[in-house]
Backbone as a printed PyTorch tensor [residue, N CA C, xyz], in Angstrom:
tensor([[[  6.7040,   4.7700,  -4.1790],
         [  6.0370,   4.0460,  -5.2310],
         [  6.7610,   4.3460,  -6.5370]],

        [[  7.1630,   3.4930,  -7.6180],
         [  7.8190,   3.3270,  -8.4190],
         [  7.0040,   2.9310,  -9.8670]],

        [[  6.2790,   3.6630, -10.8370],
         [  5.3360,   3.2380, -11.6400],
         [  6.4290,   3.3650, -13.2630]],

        [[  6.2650,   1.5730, -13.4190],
         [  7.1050,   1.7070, -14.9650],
         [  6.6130,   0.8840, -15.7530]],

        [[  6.1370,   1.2100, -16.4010],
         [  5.4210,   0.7790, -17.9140],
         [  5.7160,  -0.4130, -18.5070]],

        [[  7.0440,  -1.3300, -18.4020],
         [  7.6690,  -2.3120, -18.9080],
         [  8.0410,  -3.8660, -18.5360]],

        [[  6.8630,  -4.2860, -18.4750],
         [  7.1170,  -5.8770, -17.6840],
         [  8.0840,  -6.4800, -17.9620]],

        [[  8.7420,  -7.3360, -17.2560],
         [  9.6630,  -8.4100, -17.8490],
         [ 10.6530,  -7.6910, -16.9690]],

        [[ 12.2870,  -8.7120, -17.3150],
         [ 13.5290,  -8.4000, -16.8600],
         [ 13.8120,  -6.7020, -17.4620]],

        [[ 14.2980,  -7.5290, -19.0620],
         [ 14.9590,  -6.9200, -20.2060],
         [ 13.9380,  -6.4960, -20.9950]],

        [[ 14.3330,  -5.5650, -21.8760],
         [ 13.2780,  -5.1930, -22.7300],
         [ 13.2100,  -6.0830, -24.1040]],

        [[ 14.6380,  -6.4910, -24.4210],
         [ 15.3360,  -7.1870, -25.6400],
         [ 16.4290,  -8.2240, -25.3390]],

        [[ 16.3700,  -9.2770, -25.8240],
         [ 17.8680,  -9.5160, -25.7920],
         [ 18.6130,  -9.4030, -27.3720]],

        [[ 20.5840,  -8.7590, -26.9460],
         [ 20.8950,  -9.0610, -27.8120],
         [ 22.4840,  -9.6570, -28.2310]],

        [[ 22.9380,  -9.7450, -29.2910],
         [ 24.3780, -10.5150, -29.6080],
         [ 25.0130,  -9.2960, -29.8260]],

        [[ 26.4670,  -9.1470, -28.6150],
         [ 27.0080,  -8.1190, -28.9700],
         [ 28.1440,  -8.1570, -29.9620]],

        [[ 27.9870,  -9.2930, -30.8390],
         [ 29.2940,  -9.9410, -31.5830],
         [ 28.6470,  -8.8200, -32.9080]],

        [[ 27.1730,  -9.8610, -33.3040],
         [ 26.6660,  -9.4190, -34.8350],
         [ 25.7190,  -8.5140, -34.3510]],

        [[ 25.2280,  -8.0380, -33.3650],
         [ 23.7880,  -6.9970, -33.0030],
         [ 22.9350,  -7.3610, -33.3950]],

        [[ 22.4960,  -9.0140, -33.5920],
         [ 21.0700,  -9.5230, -33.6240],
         [ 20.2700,  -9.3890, -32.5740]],

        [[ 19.5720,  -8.7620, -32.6620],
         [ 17.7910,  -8.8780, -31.6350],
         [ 17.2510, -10.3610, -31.7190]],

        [[ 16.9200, -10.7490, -30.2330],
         [ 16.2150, -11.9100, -30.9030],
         [ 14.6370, -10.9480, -30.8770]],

        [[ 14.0050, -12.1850, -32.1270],
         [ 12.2390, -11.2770, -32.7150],
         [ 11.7700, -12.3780, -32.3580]],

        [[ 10.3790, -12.5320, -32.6050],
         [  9.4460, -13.2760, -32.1160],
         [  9.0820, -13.6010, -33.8950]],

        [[  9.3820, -15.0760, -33.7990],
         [  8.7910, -15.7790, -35.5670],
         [  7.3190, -15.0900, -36.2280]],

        [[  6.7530, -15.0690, -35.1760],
         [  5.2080, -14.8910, -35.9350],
         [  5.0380, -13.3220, -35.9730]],

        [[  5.8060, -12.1670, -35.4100],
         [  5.6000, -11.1590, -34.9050],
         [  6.5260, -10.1830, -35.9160]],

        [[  7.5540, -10.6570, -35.3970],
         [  8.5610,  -9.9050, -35.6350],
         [  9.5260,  -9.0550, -34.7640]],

        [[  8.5560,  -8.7660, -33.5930],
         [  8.9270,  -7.4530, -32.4780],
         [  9.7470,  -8.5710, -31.3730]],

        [[ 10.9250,  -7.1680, -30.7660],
         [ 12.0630,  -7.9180, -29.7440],
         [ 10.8350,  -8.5920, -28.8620]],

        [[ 11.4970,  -9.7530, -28.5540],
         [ 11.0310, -10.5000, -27.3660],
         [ 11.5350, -10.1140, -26.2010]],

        [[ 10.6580,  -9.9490, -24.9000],
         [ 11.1250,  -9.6590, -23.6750],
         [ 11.3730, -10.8600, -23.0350]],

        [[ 12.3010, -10.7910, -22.0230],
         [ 13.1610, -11.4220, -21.5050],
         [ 12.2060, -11.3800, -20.2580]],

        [[ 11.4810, -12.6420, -19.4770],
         [ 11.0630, -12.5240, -18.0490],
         [ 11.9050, -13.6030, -16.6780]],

        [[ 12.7200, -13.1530, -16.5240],
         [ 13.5430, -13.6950, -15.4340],
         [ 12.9160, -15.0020, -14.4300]],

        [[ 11.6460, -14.3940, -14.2930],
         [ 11.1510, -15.2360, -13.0740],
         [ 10.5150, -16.1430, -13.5630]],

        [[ 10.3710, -16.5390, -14.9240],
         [  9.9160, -17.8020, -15.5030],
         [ 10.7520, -17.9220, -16.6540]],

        [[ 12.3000, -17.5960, -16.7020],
         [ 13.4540, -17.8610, -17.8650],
         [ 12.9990, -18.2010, -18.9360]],

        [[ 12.5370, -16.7820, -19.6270],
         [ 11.6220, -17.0580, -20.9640],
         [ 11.9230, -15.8090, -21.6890]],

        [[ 11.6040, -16.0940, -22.6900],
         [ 11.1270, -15.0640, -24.0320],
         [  9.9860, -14.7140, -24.3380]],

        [[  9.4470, -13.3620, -24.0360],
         [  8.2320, -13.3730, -24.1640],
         [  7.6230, -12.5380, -25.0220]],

        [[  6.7890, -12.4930, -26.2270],
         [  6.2400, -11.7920, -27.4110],
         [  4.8300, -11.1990, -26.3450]],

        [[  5.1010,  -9.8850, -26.1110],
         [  3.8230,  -9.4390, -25.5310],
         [  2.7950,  -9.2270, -26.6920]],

        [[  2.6300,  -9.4120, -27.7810],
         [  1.6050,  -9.1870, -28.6070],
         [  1.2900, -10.5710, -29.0700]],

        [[  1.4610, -11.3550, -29.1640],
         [  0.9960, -12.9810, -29.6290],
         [  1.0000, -13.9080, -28.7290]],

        [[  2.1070, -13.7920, -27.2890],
         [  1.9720, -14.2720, -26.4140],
         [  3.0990, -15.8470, -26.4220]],

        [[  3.7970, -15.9790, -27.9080],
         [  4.9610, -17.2680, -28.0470],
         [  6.0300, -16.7490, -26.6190]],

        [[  6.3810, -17.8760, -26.4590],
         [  7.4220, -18.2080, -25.4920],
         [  8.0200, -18.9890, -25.9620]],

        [[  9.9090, -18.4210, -25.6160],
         [ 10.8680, -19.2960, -25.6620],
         [ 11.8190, -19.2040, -24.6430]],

        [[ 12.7780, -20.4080, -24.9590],
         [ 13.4350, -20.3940, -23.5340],
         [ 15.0120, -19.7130, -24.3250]],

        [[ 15.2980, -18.5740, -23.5240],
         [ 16.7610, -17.3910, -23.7060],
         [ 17.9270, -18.3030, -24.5250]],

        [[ 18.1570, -18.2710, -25.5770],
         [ 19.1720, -19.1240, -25.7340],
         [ 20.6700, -18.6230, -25.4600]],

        [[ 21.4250, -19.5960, -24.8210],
         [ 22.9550, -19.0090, -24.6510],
         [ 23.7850, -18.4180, -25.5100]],

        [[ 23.3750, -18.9290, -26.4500],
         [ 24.2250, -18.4940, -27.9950],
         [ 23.5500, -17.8700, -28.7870]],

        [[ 23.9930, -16.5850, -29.5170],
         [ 23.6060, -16.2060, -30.5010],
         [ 23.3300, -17.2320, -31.8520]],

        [[ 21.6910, -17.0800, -32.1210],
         [ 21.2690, -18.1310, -33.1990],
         [ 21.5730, -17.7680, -34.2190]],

        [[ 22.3090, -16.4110, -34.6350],
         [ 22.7160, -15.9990, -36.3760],
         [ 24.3090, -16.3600, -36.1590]],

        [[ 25.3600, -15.9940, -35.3970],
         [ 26.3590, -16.4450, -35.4430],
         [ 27.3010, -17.3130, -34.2730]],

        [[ 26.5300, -17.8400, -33.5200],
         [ 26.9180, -18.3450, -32.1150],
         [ 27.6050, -17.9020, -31.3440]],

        [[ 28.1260, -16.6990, -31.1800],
         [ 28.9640, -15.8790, -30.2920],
         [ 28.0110, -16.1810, -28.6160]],

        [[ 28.9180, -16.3140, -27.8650],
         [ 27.9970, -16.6820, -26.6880],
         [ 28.1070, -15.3170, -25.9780]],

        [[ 28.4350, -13.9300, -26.4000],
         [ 27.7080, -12.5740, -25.8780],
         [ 26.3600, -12.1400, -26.1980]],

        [[ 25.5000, -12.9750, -25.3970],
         [ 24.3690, -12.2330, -25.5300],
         [ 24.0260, -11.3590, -24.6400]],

        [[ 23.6530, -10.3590, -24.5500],
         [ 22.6330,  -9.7270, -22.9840],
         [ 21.5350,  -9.0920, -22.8480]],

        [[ 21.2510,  -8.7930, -22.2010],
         [ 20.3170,  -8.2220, -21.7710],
         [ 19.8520,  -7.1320, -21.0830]],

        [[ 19.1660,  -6.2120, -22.4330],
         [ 19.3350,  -5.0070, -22.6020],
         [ 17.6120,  -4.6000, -22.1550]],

        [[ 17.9010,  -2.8410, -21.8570],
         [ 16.5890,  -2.3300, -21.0120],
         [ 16.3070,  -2.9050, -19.9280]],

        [[ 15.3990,  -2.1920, -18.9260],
         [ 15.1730,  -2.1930, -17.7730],
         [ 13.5480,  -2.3440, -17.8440]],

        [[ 12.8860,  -3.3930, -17.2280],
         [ 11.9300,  -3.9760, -16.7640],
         [ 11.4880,  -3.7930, -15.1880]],

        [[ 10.0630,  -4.3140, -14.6760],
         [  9.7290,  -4.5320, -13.6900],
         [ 10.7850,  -5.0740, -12.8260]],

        [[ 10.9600,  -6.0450, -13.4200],
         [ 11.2890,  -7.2660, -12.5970],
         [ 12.9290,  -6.9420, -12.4740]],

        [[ 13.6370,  -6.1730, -13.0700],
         [ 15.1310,  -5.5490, -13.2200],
         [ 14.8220,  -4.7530, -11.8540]],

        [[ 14.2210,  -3.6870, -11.9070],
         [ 13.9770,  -2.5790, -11.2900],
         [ 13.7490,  -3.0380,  -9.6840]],

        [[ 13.1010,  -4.3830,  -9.8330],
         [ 12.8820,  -4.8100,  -8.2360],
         [ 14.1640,  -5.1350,  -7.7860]],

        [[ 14.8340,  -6.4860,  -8.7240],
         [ 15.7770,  -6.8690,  -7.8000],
         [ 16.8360,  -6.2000,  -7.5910]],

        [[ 16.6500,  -4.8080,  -8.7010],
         [ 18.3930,  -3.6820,  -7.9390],
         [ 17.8190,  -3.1250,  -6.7170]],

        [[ 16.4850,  -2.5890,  -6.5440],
         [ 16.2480,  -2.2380,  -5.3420],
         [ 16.2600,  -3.0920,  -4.6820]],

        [[ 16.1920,  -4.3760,  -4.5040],
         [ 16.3400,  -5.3080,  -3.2230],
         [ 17.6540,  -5.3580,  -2.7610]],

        [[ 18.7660,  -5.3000,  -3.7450],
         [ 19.8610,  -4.9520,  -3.7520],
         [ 20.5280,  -3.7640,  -2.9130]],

        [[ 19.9890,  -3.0200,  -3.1210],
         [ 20.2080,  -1.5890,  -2.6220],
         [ 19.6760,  -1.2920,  -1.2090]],

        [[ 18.8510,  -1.6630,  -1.1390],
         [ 17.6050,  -1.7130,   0.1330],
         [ 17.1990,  -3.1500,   0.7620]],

        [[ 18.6460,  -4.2480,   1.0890],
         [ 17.8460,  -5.1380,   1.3610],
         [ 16.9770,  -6.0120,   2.8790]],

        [[ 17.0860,  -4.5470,   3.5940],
         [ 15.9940,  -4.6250,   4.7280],
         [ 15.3090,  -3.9780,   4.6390]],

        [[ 14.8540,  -3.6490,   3.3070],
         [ 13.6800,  -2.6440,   3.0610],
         [ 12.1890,  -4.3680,   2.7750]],

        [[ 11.2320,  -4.0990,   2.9130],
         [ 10.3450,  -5.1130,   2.6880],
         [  9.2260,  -4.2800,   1.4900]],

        [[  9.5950,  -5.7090,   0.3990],
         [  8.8000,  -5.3200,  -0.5790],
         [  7.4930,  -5.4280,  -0.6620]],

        [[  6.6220,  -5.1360,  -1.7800],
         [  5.1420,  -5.3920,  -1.5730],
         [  5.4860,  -6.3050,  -3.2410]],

        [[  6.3010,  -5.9410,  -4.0330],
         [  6.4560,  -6.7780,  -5.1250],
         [  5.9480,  -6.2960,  -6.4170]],

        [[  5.9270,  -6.6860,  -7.4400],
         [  5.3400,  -5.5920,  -8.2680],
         [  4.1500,  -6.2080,  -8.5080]],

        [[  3.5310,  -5.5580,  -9.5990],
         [  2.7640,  -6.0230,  -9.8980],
         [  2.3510,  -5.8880, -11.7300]],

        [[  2.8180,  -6.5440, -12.9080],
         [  3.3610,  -6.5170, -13.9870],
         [  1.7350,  -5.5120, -15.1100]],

        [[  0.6550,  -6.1300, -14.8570],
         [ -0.7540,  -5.0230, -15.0270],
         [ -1.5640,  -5.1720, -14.2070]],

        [[ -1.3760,  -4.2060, -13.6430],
         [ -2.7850,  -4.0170, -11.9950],
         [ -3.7100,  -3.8330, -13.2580]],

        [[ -3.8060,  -2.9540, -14.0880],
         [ -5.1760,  -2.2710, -14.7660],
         [ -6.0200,  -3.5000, -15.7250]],

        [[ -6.5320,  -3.3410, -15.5150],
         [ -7.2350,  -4.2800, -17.5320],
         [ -8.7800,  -3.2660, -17.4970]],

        [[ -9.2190,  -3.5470, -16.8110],
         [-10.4170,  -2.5590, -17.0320],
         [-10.6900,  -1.7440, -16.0350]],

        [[-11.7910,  -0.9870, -16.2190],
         [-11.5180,   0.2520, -14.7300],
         [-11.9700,  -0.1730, -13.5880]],

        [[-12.8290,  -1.3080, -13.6630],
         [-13.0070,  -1.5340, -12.1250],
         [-11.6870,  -2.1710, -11.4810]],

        [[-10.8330,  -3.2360, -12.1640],
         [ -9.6820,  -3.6350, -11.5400],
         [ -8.5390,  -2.7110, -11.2450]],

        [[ -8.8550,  -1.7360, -11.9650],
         [ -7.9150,  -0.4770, -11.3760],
         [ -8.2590,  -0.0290, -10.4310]],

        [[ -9.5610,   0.3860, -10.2270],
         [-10.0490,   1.2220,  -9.1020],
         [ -9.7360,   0.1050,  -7.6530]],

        [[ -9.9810,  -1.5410,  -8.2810],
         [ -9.5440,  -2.2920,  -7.0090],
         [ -7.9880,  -2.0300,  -6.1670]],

        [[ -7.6750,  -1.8820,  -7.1440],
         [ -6.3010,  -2.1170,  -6.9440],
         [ -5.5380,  -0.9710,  -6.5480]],

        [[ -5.5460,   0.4910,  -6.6990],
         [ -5.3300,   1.6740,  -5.8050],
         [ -5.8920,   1.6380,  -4.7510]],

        [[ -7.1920,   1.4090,  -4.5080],
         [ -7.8590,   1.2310,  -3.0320],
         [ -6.7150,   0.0330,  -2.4270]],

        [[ -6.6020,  -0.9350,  -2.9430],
         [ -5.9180,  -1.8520,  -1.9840],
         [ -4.2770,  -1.3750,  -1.7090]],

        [[ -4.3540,  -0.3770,  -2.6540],
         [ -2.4140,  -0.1250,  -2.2070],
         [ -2.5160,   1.5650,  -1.3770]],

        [[ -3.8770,   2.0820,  -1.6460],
         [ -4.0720,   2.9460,  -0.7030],
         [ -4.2590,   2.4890,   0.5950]],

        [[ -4.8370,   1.4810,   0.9060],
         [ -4.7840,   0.7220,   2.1390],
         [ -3.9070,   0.2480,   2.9890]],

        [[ -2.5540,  -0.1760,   1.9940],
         [ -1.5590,  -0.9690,   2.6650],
         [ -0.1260,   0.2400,   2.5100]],

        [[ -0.4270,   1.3340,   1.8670],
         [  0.7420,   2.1220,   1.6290],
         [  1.4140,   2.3470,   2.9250]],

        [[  0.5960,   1.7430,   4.1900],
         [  1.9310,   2.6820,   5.4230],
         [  2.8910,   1.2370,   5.6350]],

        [[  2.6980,   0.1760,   4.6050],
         [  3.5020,  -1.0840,   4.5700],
         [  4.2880,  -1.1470,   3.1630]],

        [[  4.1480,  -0.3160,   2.5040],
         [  4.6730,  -0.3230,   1.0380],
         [  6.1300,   0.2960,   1.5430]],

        [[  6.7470,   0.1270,   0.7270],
         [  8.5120,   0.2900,   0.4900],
         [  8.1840,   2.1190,   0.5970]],

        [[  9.1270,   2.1770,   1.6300],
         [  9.4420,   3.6510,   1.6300],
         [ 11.2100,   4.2900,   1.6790]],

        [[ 11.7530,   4.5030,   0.5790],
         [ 12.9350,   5.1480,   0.3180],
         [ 13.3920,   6.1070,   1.5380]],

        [[ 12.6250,   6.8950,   1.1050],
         [ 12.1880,   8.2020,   2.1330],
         [ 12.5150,   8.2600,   3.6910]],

        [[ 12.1890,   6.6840,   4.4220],
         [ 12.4170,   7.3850,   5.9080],
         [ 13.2800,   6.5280,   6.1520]]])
């Protein structure tokens, strides 16, 4: 079991020409990068945009994509392990305590099917 705090691909994207971050207009804070719906995502306001190819302060087309996410973290292990069978992540099991408590019971349940490194 693999527990990491950081949804999305990337944590940021950025231009390695000028070192612009892209921010979120209304926010300010880096936008995360979510792969599996090719977006920009402001976890505090919730705007979405779609990754642009080019840097929007000086158009250099080096952008990337920086930090490690959920969704990073899965597909190197699928990579690495790919007859291992995933259970997938899951980006917030928690919101309140009963959906937590659901949700360990159900992976306490299925753990002898969860990804095991180990054997």
């Amino acid at each position: 079991m693999i527990l990491l705090n950081r949804r999305g691909f990337a944590s940021y994207l950025l231009c390695r020409h000028c070192g612009f971050t892209f921010t979120c207009s209304a926010c300010s804070v880096a936008m995360t990068f979510h792969k599996g719906i090719n977006k920009l995502l402001c976890h505090y306001c919730g705007l979405a945009k779609k990754p642009p190819s080019r840097c929007t302060d000086c158009s250099s087309e080096y952008v990337y994509y920086v930090g490690e996410g959920t969704e990073r973290i899965e597909s190197d292990l699928r990579e690495i392990y790919p007859k291992r069978a995933s259970p997938g992540s899951i980006a917030t099991p928690c919101g309140t305590y009963a959906t937590s408590i659901r949700y360990w019971a159900t992976f306490a349940r299925a753990r002898s099917i969860c990804w095991s490194v180990l054997r």
